[in-house]
C-alpha positions in Angstrom: -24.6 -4.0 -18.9 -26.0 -6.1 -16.5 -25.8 -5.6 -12.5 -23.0 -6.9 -10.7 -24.8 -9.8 -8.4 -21.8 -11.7 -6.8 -18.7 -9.2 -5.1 -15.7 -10.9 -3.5 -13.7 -8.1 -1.7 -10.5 -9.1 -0.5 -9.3 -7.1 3.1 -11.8 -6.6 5.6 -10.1 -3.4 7.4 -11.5 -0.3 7.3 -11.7 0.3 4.1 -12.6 -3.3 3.1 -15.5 -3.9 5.7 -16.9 -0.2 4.6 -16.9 -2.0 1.0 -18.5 -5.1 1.8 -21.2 -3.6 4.0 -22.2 -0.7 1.1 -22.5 -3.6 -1.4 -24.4 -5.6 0.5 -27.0 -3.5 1.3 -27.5 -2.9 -2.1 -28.3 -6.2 -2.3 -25.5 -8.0 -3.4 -24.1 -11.2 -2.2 -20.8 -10.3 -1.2 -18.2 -13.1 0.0 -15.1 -11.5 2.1 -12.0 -13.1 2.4 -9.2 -12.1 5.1 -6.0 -13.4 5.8 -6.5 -15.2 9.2 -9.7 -16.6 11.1 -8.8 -13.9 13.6 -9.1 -11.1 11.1 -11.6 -12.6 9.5 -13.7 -12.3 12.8 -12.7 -8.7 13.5 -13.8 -8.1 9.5 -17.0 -9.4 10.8 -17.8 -7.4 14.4 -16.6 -4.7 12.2 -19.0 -4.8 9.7 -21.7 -5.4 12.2 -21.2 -2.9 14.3 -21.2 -0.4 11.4 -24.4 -1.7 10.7 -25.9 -1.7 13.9 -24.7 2.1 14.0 -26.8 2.6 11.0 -29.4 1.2 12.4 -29.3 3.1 16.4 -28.8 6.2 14.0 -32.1 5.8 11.7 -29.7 5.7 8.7 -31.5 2.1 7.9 -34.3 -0.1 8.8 -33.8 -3.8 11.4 -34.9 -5.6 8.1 -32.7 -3.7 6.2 -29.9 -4.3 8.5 -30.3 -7.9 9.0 -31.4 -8.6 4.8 -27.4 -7.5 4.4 -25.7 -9.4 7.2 -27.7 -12.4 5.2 -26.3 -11.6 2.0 -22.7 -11.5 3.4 -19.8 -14.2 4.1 -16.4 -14.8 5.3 -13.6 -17.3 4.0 -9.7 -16.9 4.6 -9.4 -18.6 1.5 -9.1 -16.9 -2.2 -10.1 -19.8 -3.8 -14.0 -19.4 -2.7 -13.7 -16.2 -4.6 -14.2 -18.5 -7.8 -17.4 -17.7 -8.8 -17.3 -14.0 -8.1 -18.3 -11.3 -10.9 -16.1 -8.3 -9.8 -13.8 -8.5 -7.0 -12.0 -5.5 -5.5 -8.9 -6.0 -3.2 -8.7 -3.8 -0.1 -5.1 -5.1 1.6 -3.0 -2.3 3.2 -1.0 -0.1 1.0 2.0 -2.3 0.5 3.2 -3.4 -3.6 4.6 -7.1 -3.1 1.4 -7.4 -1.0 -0.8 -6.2 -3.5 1.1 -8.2 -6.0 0.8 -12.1 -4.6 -3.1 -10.9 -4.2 -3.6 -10.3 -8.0 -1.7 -13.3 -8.9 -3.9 -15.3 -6.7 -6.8 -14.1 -7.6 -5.9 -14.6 -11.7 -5.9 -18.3 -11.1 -9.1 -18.3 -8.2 -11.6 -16.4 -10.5 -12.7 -18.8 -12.9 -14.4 -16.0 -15.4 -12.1 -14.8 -17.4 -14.5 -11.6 -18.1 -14.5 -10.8 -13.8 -13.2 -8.1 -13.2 -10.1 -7.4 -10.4 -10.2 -4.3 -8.9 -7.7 -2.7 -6.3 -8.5 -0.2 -4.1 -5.0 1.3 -3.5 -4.9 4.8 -3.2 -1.2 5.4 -4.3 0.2 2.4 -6.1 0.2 2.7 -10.2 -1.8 0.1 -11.0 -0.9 -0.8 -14.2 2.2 -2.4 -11.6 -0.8 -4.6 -10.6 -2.6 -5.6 -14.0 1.0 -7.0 -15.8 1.0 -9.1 -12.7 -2.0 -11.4 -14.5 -3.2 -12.8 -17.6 -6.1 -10.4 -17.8 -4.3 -7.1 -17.8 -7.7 -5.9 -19.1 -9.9 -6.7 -16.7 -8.0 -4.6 -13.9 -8.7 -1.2 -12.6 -8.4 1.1 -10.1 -11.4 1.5 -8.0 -10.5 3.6 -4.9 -13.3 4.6 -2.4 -12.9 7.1 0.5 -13.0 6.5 4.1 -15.5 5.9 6.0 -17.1 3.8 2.7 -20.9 4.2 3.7 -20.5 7.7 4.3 -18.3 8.8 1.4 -19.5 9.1 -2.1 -16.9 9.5 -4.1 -15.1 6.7 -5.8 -12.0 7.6 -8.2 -11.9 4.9 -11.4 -8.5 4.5 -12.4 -7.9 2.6 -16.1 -4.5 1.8 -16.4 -2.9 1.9 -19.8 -4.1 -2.2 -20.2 -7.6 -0.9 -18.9 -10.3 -1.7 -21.6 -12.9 0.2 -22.3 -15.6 -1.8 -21.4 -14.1 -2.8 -18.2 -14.2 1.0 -17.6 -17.4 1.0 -18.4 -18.7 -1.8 -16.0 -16.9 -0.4 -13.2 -18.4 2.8 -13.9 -21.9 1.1 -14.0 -21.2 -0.9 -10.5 -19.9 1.9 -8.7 -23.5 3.9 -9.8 -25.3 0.4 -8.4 -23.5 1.4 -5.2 -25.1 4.3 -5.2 -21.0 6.4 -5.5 -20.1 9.3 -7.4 -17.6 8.2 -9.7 -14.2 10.6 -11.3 -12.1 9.6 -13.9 -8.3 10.2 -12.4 -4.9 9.4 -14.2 -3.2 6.1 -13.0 -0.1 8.3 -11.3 0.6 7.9 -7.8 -1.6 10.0 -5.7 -4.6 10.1 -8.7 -6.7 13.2 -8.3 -7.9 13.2 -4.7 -4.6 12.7 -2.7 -2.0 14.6 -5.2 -3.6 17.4 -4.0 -4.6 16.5 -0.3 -1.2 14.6 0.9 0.6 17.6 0.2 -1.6 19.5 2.5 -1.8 16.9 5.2 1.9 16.9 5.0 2.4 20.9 5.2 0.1 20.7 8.9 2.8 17.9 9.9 6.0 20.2 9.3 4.2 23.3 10.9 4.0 21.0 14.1 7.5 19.7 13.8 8.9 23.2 13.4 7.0 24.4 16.2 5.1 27.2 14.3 1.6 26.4 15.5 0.0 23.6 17.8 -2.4 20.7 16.5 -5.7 22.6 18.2 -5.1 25.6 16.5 -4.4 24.1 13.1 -7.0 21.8 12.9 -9.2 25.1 14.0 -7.8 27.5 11.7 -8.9 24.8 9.0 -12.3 24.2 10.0 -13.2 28.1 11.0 -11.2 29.5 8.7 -11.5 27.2 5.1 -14.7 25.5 6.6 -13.4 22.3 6.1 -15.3 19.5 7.9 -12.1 18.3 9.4 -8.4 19.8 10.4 -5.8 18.0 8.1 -3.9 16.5 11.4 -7.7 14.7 13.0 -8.2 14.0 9.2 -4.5 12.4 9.5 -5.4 10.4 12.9 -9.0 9.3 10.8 -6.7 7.9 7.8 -4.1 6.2 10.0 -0.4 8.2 10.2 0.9 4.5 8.7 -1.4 5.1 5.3 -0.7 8.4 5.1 2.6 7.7 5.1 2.7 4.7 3.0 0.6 7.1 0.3 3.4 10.0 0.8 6.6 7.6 0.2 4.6 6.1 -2.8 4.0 9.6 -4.3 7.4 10.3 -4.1 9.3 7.6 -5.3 7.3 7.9 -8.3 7.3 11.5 -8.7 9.9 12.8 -6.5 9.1 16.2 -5.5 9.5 17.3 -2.2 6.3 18.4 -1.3 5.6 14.3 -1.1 8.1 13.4 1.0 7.0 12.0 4.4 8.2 14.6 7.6 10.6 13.4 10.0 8.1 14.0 12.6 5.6 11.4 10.5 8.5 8.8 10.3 8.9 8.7 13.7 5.0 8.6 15.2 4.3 5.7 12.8 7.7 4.1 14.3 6.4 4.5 17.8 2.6 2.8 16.9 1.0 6.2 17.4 -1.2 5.8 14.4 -4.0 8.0 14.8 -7.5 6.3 16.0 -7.3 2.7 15.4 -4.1 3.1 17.8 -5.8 5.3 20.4 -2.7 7.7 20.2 -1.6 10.3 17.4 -1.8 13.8 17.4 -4.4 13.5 19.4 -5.6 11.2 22.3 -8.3 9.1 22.0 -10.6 6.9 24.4 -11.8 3.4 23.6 
C-alpha cells in the first residue's frame, strides 16, 4: 500500500487540531478546513501552541517543530479538500452535522478511491457512509484525547466498509505511529461501551450525595491506579461530549446504564463543561 501523503481533516477542535498536528509531523501535508475564519484561527494557535509545548518539553526538536507548521494549511472551504488522499472529519458529535459534512465531501474529493473517515466516537457510521456514493470508502477512525499523547486508535468498518479500505486505514494509522483495534460499528465501539458507563456511575454517586468529587476521583487513582478519576477524566473530555456519547449510546441500545444523569443534563445546560469552560466539577484557572 502506498503511504498516505496528502490528509485533509475536517474540525480543528481538540480532537481535530491533535489530528492534524500528529500527521504532520509525520511528514504529511495536511490541509485543515474549519467552519469560520475565526475558528479557523483558533484551529491554528491551537495547533501551535501544542507544538511549541512539545517543543519547551523536549518531546521534539525547533526543526522538527517548525518542518510541521510548513507542511500544514488552513481553508474554511471543503472544496480545497479536492486533491486529498484520506480525509478524516473531526466536527462535534452531532448526526445532521456529521451528515451535510460527508455529503460535501462526496462531491469535493475528486478521487473516487480517497478515503472519508469520521472520527465520531458514538455515531453508527454506517448512518454516515449511505449518506455518499462511496459507501466503501468510509470508516470509522476514532482517536483518543489528547491525539499526540494517545495511541490508541479504534477502526470501525461499517457493514459497506471494504476490505481494502480497512486495510489502508489500518496501514495509515501505523504511519501515524497509533495502535490500532478492530471495534464493532455499535454506538459506544469498544473503548466507550465500557468507559461511559463508568463515567456515568461517578456522576450519580455525586448527584445522590454518596461521595464528593475529591474523594472519587482519589479512590480511582489510589485505589484502581487509574491515571485519572472518571469525573477530571469527564471535565478533560468536555461534560457536552460525554453527554452527547451517553444519549447516542442509548438511543441505539437503550439500557439504562447509558442514559445521561440528571445532574449531567443540567451542568452542560448551565456551560459548566469541564476545562475548555473553566468550570465543571472542578474549577479551573486560565
Amino acid at each position: 500500500m502506498h503511504p498516505v501523503t496528502r490528509l485533509g481533516v475536517v474540525g480543528c477542535g481538540l480532537m481535530g487540531s491533535g489530528i492534524a498536528e500528529v500527521a504532520a509531523r509525520h511528514g504529511i501535508d495536511v490541509r485543515v478546513a474549519e467552519a469560520t475564519p475565526d475558528a479557523l484561527a483558533a484551529g491554528r494557535r491551537r495547533v501551535i501552541a501544542s507544538l511549541d509545548r512539545g517543543v519547551k518539553r523536549g518531546k521534539l526538536g525547533e526543526e522538527q517543530r517548525d518542518r510541521a507548521l510548513a507542511g500544514l494549511s488552513f481553508t474554511h472551504d471543503l472544496g480545497e479538500l479536492a486533491d486529498r488522499q484520506f480525509v478524516i472529519e473531526a466536527v462535534a458529535e452531532n448526526r445532521d452535522i456529521k451528515t451535510d459534512i460527508f455529503k460535501a465531501l462526496d462531491k469535493a474529493v475528486e478521487d473516487p478511491s480517497a478515503i472519508l473517515a469520521t472520527n465520531t466516537s458514538s455515531i453508527p457510521v454506517v448512518d454516515l457512509a449511505v449518506t455518499t456514493g462511496r459507501p466503501g470508502q468510509v470508516i470509522g477512525m476514532h482517536f483518543f484525547n489528547p491525539v499526540p499523547v494517545q495511541r490508541l486508535v479504534e477502526l470501525v468498518p461499517a457493514l459497506t466498509t471494504s476490505e481494502e479500505t480497512l486495510r489502508r486505514t489500518r496501514d495509515f494509522a501505523g504511519q501515524l505511529g497509533k495502535q490500532a483495534i478492530q471495534a464493532p460499528d455499535r454506538s459506544g465501539f469498544v473503548v466507550n461501551a465500557l468507559l461511559i458507563p463508568y463515567l456515568l456511575s461517578a456522576v450519580r454517586m455525586v448527584e445522590s450525595g454518596s461521595a464528593r468529587p475529591e474523594d472519587i476521583d482519589q479512590g480511582m487513582e489510589l485505589g484502581c491506579a487509574h491515571p485519572m478519576g472518571p469525573l477530571r477524566l469527564l471535565d478533560l473530555i468536555g461534560l457536552d461530549t460525554a453527554h452527547a456519547i451517553a444519549e447516542s449510546m442509548y438511543e441505539e441500545l437503550k439500557e439504562p446504564l447509558y442514559a445521561p444523569p440528571s445532574l449531567l443534563r443540567r451542568m452542560v445546560a448551565a456551560g459548566h463543561l469541564g476545562r475548555k469552560s473553566g468550570r465543571g466539577f472542578y474549577t479551573y484557572g486560565d
